[in-house]
C-alpha positions in Angstrom: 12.5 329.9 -52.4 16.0 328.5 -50.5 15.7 325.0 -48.7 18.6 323.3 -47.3 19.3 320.2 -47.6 21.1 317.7 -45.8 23.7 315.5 -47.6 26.0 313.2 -46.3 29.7 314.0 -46.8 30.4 310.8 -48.5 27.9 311.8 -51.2 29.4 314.8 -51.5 33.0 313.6 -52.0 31.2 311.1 -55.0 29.7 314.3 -56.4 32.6 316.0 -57.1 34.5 313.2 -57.7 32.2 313.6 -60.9 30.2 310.4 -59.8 26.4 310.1 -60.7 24.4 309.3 -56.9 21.2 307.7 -57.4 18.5 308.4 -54.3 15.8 310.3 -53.1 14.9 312.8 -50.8 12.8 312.9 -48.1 11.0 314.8 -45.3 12.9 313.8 -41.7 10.4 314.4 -39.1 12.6 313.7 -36.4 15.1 316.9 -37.6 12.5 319.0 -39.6 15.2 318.9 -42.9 15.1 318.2 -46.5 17.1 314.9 -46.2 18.8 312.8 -49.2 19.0 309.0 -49.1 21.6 307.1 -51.7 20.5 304.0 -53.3 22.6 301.4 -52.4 23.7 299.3 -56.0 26.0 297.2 -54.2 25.4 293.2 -55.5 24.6 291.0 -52.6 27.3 287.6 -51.9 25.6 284.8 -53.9 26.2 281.2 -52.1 27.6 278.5 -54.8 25.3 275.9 -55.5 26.4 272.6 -53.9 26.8 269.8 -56.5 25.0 267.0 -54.8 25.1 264.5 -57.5 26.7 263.7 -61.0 24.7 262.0 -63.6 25.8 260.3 -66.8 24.2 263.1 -68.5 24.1 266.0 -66.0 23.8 266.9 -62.4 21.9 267.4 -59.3 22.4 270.4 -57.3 21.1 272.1 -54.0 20.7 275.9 -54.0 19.1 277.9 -50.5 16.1 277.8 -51.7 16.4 275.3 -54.6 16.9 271.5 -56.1 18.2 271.6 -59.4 17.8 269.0 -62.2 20.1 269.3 -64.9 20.2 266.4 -67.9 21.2 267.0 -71.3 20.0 263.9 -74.3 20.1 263.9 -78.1 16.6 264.7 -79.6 17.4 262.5 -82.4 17.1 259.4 -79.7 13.1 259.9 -80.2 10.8 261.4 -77.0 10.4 257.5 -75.6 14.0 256.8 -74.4 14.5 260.7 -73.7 12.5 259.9 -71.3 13.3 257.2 -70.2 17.1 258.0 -69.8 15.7 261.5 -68.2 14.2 259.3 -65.1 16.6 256.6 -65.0 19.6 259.8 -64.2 16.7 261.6 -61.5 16.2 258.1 -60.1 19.9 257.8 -59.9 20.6 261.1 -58.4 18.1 261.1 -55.5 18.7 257.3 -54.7 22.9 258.8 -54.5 21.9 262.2 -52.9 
């Protein structure tokens, strides 16, 4: 059995540029063909994260979807003032944000 399929040229120049083309094929109804889609792999532009604050031991930043708490302490300065120097920096960030 022969079926034709429809490829775009672009894919075709890839091919035999000896390039791999990830995709699928499909049915198109509104032509009656054998169709092939390629996958597009192309990364997507990533906005920066905006610093909004700097703490004495780390930062405060703002993503699009995000707030982002960053603070880096000695473990050797026991769990109590970890903590305590942990909420005194988020304190100071969102009363300076």
């Amino acid at each position: 059995m022969i079926k034709k399929i429809f490829i775009q040229d672009e894919i075709v120049k890839n091919v035999k540029k000896g390039k791999y083309v990830d995709g699928s094929l499909y049915f198109n109804k509104e032509t009656g063909e054998l169709s092939f889609r390629a996958f597009n792999h192309s990364k997507r532009a990533k906005r920066p994260d905006t610093l909004i604050c700097e703490t004495e031991t780390g930062w405060l930043k703002e993503s699009a979807q995000r707030v982002k708490f960053f603070s880096s302490v000695k473990k050797s300065l026991g769990n109590t003032r970890i903590h305590k120097i942990i909420k005194t920096d988020l304190d100071f960030a969102f009363e300076n944000a």
